[in-house]
Each structure stands twice: as structure tokens, then as C-alpha cells.
mmCIF file as gemmi writes it, N, C-alpha and C atoms, coordinates in Angstrom:
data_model
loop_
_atom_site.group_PDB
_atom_site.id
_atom_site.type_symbol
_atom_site.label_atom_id
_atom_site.label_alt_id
_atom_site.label_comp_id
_atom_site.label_asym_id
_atom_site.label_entity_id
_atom_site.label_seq_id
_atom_site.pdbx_PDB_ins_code
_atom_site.Cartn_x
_atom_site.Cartn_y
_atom_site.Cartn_z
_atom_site.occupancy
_atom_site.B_iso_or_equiv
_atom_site.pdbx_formal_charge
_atom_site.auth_seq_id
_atom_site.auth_asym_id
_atom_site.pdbx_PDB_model_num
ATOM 1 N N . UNK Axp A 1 ? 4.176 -28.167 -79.068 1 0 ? 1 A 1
ATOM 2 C CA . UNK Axp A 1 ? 3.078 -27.31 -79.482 1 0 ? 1 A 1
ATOM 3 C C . UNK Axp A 1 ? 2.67 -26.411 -78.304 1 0 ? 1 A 1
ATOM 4 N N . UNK Axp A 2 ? 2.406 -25.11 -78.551 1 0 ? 2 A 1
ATOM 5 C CA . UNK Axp A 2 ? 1.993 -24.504 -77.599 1 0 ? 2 A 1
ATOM 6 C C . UNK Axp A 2 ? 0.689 -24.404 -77.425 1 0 ? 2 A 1
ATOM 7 N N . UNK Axp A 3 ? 0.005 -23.779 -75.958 1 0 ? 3 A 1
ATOM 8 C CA . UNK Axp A 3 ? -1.374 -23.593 -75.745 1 0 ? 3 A 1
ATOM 9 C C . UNK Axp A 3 ? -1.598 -22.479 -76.565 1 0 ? 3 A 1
ATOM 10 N N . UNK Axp A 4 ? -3.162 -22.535 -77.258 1 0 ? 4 A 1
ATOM 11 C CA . UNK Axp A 4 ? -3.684 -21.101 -77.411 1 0 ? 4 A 1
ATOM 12 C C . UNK Axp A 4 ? -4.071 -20.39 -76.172 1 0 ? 4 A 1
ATOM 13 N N . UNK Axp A 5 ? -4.714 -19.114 -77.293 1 0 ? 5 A 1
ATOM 14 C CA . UNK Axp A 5 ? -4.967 -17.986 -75.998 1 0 ? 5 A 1
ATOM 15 C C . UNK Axp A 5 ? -5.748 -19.227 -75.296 1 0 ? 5 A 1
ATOM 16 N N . UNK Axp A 6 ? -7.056 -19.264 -75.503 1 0 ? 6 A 1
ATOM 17 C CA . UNK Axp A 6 ? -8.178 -19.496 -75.409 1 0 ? 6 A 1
ATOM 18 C C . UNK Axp A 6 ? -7.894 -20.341 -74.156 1 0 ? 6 A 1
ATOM 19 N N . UNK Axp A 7 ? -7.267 -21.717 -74.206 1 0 ? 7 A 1
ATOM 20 C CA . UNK Axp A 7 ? -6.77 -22.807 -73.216 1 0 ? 7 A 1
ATOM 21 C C . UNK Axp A 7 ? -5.698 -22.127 -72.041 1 0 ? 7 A 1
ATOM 22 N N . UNK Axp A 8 ? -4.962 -21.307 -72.098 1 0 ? 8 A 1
ATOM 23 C CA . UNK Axp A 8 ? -3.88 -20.866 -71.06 1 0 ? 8 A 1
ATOM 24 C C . UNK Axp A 8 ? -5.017 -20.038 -70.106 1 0 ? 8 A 1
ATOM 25 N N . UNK Axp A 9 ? -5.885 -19.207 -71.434 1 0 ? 9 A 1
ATOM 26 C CA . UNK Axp A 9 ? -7.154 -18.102 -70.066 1 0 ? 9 A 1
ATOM 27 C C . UNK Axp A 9 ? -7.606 -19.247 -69.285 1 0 ? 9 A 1
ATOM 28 N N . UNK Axp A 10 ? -8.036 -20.729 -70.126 1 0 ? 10 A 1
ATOM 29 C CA . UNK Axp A 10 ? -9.001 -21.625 -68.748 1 0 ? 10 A 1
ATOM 30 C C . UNK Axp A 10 ? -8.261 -22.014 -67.802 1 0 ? 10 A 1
ATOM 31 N N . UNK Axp A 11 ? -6.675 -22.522 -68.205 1 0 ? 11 A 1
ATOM 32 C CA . UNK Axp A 11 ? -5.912 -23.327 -67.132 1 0 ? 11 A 1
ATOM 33 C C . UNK Axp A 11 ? -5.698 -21.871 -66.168 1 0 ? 11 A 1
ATOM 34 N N . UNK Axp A 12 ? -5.288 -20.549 -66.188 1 0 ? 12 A 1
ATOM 35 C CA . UNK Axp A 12 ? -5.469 -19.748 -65.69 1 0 ? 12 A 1
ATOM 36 C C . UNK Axp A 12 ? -6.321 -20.052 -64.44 1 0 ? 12 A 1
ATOM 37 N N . UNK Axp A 13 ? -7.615 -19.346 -65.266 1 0 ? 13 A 1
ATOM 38 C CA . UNK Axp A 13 ? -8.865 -19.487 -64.514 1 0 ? 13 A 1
ATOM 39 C C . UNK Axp A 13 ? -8.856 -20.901 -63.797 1 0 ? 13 A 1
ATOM 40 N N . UNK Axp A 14 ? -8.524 -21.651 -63.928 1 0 ? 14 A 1
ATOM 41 C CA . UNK Axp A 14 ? -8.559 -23.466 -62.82 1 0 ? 14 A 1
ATOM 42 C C . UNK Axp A 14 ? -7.587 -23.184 -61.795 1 0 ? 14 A 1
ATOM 43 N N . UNK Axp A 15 ? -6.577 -22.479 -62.243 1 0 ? 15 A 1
ATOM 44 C CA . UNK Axp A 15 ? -5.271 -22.763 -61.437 1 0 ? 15 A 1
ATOM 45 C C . UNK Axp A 15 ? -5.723 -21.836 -60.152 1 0 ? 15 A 1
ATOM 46 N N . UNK Axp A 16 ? -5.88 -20.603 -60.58 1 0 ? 16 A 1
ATOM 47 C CA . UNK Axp A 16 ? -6.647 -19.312 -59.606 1 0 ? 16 A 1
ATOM 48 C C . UNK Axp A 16 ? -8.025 -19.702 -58.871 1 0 ? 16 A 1
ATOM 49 N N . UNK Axp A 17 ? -8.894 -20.591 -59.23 1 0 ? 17 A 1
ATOM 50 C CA . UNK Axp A 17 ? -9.942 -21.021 -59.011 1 0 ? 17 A 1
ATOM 51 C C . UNK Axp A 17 ? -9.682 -22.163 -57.964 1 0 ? 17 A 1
ATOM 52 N N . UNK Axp A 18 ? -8.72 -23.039 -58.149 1 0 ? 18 A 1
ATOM 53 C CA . UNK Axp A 18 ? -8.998 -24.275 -57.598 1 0 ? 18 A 1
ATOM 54 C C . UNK Axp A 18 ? -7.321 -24.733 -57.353 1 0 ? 18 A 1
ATOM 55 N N . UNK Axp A 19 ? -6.529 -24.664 -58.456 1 0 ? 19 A 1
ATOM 56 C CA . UNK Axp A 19 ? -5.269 -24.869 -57.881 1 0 ? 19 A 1
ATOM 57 C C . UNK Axp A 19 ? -4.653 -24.232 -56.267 1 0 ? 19 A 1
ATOM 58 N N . UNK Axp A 20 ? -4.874 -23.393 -56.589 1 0 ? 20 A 1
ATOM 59 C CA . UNK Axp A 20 ? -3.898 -22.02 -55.592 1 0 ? 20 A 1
ATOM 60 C C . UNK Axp A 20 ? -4.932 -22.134 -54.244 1 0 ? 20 A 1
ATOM 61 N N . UNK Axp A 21 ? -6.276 -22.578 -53.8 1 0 ? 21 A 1
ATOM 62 C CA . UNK Axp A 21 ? -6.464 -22.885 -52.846 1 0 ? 21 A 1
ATOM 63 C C . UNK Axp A 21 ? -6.05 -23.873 -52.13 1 0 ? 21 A 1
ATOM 64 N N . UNK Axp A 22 ? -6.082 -24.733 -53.161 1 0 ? 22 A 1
ATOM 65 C CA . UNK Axp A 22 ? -5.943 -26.462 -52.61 1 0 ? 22 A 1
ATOM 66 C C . UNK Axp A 22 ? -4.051 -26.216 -52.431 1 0 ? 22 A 1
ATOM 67 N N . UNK Axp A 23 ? -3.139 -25.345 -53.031 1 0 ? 23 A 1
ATOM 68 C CA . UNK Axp A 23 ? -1.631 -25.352 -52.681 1 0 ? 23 A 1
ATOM 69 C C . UNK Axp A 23 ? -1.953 -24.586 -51.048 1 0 ? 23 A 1
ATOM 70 N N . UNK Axp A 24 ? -2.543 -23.834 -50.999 1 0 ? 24 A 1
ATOM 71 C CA . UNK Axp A 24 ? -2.944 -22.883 -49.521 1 0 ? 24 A 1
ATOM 72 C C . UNK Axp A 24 ? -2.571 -24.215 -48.937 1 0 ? 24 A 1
ATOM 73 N N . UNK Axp A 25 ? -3.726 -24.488 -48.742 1 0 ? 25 A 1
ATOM 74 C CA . UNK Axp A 25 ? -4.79 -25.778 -47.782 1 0 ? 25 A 1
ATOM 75 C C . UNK Axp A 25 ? -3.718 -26.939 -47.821 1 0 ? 25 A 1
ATOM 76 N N . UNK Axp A 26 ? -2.819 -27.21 -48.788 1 0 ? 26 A 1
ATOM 77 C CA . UNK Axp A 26 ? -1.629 -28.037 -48.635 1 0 ? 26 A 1
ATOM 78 C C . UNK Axp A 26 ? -0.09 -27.538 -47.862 1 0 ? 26 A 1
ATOM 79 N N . UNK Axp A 27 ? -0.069 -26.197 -48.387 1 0 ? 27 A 1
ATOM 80 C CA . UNK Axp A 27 ? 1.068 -25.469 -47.604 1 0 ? 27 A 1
ATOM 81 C C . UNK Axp A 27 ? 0.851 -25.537 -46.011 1 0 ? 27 A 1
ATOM 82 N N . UNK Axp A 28 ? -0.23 -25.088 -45.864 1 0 ? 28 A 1
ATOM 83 C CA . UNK Axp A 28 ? -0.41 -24.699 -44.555 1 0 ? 28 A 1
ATOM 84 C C . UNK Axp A 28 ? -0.663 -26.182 -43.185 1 0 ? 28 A 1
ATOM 85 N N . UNK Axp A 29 ? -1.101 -27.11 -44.007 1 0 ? 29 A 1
ATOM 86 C CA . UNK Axp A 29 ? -1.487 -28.211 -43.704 1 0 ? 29 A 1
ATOM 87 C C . UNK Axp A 29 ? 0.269 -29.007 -43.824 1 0 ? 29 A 1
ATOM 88 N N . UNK Axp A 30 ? 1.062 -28.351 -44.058 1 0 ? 30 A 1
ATOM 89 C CA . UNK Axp A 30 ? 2.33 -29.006 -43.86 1 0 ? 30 A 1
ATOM 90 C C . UNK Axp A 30 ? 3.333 -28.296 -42.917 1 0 ? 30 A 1
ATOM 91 N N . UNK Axp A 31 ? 2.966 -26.835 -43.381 1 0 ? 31 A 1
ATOM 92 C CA . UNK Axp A 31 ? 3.539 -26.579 -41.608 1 0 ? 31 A 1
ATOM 93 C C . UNK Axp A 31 ? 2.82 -26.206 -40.516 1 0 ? 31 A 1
ATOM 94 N N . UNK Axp A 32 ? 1.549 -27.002 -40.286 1 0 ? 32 A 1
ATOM 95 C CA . UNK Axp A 32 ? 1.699 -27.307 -38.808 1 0 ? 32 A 1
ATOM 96 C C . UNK Axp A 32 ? 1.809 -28.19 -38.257 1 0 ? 32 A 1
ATOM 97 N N . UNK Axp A 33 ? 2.048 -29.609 -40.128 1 0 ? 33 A 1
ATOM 98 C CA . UNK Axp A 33 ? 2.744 -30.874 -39.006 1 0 ? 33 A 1
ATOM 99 C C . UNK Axp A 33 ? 4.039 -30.221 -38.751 1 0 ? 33 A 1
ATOM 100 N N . UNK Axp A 34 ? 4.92 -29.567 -39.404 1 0 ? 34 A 1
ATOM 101 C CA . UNK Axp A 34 ? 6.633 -29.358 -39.532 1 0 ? 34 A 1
ATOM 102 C C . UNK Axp A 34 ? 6.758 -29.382 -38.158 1 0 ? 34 A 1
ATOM 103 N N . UNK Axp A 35 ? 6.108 -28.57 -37.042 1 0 ? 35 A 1
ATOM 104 C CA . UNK Axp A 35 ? 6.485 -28.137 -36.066 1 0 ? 35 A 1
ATOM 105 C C . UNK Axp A 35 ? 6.448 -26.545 -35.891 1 0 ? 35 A 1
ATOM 106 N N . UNK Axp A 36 ? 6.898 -26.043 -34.767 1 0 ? 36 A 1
ATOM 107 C CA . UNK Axp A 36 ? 7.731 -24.602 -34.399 1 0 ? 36 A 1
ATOM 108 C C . UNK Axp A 36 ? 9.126 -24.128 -34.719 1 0 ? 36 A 1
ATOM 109 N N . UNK Axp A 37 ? 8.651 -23.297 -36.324 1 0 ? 37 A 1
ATOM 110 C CA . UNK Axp A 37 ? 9.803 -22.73 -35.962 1 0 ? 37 A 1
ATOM 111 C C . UNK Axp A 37 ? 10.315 -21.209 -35.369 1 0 ? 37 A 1
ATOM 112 N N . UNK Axp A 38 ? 11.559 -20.769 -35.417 1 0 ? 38 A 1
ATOM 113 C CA . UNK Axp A 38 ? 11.729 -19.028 -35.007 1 0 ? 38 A 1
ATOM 114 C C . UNK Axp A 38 ? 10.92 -18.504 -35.947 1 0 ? 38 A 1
ATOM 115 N N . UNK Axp A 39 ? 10.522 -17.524 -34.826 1 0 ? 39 A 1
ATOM 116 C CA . UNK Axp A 39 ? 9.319 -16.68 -36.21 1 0 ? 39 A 1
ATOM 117 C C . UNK Axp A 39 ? 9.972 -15.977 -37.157 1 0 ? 39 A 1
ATOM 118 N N . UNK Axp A 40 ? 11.034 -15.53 -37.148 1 0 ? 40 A 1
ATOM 119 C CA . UNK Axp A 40 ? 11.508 -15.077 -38.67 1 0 ? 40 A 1
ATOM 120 C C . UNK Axp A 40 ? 11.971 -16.545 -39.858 1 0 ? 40 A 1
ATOM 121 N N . UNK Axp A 41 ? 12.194 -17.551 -39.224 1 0 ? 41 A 1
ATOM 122 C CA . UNK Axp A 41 ? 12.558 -18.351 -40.37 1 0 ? 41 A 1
ATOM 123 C C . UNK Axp A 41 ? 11.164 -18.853 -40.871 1 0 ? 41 A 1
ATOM 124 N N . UNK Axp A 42 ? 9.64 -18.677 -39.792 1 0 ? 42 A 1
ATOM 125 C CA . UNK Axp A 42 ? 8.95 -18.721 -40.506 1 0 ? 42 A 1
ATOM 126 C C . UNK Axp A 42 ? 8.185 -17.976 -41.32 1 0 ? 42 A 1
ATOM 127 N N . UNK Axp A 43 ? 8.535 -16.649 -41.25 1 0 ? 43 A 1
ATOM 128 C CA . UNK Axp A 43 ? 8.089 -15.675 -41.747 1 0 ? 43 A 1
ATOM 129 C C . UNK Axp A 43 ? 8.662 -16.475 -43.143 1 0 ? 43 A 1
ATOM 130 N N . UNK Axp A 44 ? 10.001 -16.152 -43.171 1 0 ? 44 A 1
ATOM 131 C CA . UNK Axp A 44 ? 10.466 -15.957 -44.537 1 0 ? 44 A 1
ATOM 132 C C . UNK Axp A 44 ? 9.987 -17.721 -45.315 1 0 ? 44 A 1
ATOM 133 N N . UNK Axp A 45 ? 9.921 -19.113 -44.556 1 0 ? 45 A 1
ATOM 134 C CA . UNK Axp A 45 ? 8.809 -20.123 -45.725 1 0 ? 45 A 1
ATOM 135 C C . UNK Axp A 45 ? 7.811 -19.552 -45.994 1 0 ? 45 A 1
ATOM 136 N N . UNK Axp A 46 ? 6.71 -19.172 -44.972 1 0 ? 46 A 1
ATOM 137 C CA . UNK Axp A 46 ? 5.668 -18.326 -45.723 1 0 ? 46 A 1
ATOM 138 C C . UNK Axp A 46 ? 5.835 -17.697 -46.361 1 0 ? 46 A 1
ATOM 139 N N . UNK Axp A 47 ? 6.698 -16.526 -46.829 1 0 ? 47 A 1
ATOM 140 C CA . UNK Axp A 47 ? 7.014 -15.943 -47.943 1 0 ? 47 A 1
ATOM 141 C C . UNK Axp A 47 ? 7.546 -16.495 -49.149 1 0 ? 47 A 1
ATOM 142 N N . UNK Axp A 48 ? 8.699 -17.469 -48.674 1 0 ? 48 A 1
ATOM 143 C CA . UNK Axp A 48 ? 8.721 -18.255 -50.287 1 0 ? 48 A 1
ATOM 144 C C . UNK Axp A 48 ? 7.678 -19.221 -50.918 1 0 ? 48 A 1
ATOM 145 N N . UNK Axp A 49 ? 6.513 -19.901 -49.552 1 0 ? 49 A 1
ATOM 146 C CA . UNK Axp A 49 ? 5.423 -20.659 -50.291 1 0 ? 49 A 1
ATOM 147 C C . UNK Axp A 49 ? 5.009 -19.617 -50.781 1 0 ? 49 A 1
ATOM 148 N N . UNK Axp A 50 ? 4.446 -18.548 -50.397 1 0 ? 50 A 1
ATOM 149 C CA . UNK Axp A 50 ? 3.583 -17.593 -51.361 1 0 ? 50 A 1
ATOM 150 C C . UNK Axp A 50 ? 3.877 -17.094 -52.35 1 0 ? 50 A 1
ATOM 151 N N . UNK Axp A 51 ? 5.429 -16.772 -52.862 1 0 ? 51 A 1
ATOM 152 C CA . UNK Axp A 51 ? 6.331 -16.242 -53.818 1 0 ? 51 A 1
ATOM 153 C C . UNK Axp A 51 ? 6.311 -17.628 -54.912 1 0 ? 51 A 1
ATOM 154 N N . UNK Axp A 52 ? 6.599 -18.864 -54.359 1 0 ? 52 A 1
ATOM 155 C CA . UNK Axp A 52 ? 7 -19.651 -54.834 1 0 ? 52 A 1
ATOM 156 C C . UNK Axp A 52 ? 6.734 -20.694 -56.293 1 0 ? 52 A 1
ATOM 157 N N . UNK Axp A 53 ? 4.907 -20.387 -55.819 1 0 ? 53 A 1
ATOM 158 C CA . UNK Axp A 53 ? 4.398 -21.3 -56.365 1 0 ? 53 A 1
ATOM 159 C C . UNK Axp A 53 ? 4.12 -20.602 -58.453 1 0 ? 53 A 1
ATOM 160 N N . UNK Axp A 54 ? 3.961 -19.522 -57.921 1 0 ? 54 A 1
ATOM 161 C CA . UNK Axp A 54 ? 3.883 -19.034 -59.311 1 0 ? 54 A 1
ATOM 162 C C . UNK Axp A 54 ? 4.524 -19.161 -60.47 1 0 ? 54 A 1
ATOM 163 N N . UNK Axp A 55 ? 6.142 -19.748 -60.231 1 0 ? 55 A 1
ATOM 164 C CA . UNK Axp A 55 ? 7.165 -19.495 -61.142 1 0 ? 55 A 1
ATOM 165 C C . UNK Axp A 55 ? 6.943 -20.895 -61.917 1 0 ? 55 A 1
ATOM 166 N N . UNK Axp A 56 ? 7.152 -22.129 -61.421 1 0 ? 56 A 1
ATOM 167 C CA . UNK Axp A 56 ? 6.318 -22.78 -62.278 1 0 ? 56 A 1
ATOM 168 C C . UNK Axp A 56 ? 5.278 -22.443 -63.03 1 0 ? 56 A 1
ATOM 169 N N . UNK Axp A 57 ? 4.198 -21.902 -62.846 1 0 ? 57 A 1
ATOM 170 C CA . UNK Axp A 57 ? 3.422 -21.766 -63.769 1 0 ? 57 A 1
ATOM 171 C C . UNK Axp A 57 ? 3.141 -20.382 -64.297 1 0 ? 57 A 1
ATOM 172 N N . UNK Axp A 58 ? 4.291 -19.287 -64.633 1 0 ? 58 A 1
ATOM 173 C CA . UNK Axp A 58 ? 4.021 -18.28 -65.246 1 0 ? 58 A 1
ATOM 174 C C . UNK Axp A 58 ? 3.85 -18.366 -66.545 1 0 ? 58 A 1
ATOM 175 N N . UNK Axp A 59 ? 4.453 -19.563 -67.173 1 0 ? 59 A 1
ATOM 176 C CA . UNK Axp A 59 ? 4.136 -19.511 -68.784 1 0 ? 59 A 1
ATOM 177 C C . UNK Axp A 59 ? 2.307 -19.439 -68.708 1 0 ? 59 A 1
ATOM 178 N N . UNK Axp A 60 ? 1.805 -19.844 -68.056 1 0 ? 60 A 1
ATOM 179 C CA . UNK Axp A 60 ? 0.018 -19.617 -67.835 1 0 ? 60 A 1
ATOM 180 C C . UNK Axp A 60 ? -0.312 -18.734 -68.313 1 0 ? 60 A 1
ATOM 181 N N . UNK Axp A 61 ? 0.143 -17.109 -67.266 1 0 ? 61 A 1
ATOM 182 C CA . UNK Axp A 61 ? -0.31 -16.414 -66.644 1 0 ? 61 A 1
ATOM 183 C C . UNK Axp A 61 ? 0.141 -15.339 -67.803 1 0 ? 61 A 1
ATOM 184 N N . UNK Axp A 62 ? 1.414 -15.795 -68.265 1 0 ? 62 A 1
ATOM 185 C CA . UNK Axp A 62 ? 2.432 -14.34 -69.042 1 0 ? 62 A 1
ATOM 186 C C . UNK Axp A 62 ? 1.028 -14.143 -70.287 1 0 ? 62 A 1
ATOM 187 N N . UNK Axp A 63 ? 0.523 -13.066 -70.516 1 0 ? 63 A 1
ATOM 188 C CA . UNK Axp A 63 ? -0.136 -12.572 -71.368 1 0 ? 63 A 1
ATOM 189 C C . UNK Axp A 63 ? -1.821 -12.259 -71.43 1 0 ? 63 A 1
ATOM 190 N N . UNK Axp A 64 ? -2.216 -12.822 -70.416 1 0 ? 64 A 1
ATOM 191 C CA . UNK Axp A 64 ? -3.426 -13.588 -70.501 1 0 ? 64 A 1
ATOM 192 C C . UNK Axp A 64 ? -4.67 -11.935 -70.014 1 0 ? 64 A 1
ATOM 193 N N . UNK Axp A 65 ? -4.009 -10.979 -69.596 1 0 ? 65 A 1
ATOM 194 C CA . UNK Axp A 65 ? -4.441 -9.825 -69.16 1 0 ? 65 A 1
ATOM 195 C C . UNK Axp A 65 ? -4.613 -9.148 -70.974 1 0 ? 65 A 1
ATOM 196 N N . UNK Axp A 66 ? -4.137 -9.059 -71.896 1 0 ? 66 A 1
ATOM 197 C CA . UNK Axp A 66 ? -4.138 -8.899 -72.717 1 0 ? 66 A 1
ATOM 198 C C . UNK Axp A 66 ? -5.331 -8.617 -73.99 1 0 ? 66 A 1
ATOM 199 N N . UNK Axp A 67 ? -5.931 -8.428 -74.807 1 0 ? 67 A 1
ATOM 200 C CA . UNK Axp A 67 ? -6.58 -8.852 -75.893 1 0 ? 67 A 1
ATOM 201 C C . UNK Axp A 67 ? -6.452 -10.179 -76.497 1 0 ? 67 A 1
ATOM 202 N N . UNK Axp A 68 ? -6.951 -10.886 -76.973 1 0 ? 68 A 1
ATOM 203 C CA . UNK Axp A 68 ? -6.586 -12.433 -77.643 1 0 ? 68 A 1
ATOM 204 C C . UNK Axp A 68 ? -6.176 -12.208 -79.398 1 0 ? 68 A 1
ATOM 205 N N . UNK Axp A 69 ? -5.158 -12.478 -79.022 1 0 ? 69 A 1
ATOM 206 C CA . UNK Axp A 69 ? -4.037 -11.907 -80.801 1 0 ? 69 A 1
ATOM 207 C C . UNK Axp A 69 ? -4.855 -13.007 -81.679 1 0 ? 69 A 1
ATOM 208 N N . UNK Axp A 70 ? -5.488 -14.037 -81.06 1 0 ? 70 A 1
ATOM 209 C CA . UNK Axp A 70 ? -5.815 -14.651 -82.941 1 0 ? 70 A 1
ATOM 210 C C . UNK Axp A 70 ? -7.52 -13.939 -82.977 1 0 ? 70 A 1
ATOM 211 N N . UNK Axp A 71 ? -7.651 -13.44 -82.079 1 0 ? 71 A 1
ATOM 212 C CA . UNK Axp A 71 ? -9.059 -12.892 -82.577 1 0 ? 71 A 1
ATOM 213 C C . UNK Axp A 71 ? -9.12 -11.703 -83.562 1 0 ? 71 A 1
ATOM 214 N N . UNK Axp A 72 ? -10.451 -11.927 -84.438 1 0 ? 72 A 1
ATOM 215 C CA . UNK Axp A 72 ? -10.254 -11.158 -85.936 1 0 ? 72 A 1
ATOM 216 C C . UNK Axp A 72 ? -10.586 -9.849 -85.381 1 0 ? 72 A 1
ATOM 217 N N . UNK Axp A 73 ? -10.122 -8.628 -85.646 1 0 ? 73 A 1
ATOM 218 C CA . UNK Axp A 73 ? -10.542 -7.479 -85.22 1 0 ? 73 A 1
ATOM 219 C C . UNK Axp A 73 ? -11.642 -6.424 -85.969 1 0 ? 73 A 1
């Protein structure tokens, strides 16, 4: 069964609200146990944590900018 509009806008709104800080605050909190690395190989983890995390949860996100299709017009 899929989510309605209604539930994907809140998990949205949680994920943007409260998920995606607490992944920050976890990302970042893991590499500075990792250590030092060359600054381009860390450039580019920071870029895939930041790229990364979204793709899991685009089914969320895909539509949600939208109008809500079951609403009566």
C-alpha cells in the first residue's frame, strides 16, 4: 500500500526537520573519529554523505512540491 499525499508531506516535513540534522550530527561525528584523511578524498565523502542520503528516501520527497491530487477542486 502506498502513502497518501497527506503522510509522505509529514514524513517529509520529519525527515527535513529532524532526520537530516541528526544524519549531519551523525556524519560528521563519524569522521572525526575516522581520522585524517587527503583533503580531496575528503572532500569527495563529504560530498557523497551530502549527495547520499537522499536516494533512499526520494520516494518521500518525489511530488510533494505539488498540489495534493486527492484534494476536491
Amino acid at each position: 500500500m502506498a502513502m497518501g499525499y497527506k503522510a509522505r508531506k509529514r514524513l517529509a516535513l520529519f525527515v527535513l526537520a529532524v532526520g537530516l540534522p541528526a544524519y549531519i550530527v551523525l556524519a560528521a561525528t563519524v569522521m572525526s573519529e575516522a581520522g585524517r584523511f587527503p583533503k580531496a578524498i575528503e572532500f569527495f565523502i563529504y560530498v557523497a554523505l551530502g549527495i547520499g542520503w537522499i536516494f533512499p528516501l526520494k520516494w518521500v520527497f518525489t511530488g510533494i512540491g505539488q498540489p495534493d491530487p486527492d484534494e476536491d477542486a
